[in-house]
C-alpha positions in Angstrom: 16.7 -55.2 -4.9 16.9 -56.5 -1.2 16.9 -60.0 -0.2 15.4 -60.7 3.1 15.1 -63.4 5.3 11.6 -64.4 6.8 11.7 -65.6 9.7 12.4 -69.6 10.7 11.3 -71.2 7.9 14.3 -69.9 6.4 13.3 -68.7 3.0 14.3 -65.7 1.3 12.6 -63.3 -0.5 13.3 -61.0 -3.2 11.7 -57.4 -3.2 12.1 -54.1 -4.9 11.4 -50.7 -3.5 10.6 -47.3 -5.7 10.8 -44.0 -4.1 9.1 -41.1 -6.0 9.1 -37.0 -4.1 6.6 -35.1 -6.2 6.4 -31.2 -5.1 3.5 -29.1 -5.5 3.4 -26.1 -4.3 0.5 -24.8 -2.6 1.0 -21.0 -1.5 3.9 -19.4 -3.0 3.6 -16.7 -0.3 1.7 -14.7 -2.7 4.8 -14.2 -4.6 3.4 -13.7 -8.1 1.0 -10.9 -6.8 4.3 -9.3 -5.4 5.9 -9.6 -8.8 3.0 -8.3 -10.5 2.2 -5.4 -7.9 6.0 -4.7 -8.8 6.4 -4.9 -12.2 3.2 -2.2 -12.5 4.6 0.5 -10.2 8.2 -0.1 -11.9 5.8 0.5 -15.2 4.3 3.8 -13.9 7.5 4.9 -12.2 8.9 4.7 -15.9 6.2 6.5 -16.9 6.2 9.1 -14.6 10.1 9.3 -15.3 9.5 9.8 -19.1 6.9 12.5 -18.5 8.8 14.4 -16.3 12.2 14.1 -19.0 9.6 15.7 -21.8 8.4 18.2 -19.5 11.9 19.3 -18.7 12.6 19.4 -22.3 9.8 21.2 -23.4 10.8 24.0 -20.7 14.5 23.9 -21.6 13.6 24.3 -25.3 10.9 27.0 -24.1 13.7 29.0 -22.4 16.4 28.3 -25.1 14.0 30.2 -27.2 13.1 33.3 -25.3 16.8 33.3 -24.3 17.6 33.7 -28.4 14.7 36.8 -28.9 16.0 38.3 -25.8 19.4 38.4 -27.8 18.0 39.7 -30.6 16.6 42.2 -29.3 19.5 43.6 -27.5 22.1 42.6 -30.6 19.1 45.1 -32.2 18.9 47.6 -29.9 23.0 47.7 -29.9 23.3 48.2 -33.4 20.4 50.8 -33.2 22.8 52.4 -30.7 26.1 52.2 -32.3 24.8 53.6 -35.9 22.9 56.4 -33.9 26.4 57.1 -32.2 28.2 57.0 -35.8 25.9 60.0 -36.7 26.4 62.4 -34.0 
């Protein structure tokens, strides 16, 4: 507390003082919808991302699988081949 001196009369009084900041804020720059708006693109790029990962899959297990019947047909067309060439 503060004593102070009023004037020529040459009393003194005490007095407190009490300082209170409150914030509130008002427009946060429309940060939220930016957060938002950002969060649901990152969700649909993950999306997207996993989509394209099974697509790639599917065609890489798709492939892997002709690949194999291709090979069996040749390993079966070889040993057609080499037994027909036993013979003669």
């Amino acid at each position: 507390y503060h004593w102070f001196h009023s004037g020529p009369s040459n009393h003194w009084y005490r007095s407190y003082g009490v300082g209170l900041s409150l914030r509130i804020p008002i427009f946060d720059g429309l940060d939220k919808r930016y957060k938002m708006r950002k969060a649901t693109i990152d969700i649909e790029n993950i999306e997207l991302a996993q989509e394209n990962t099974r697509k790639n899959l599917q065609t890489q297990y798709l492939n892997a699988t002709n690949d194999l019947m291709n090979s069996q047909r040749n390993f079966k067309k070889q040993k057609d081949n080499y037994l027909l060439a036993e013979d003669v």
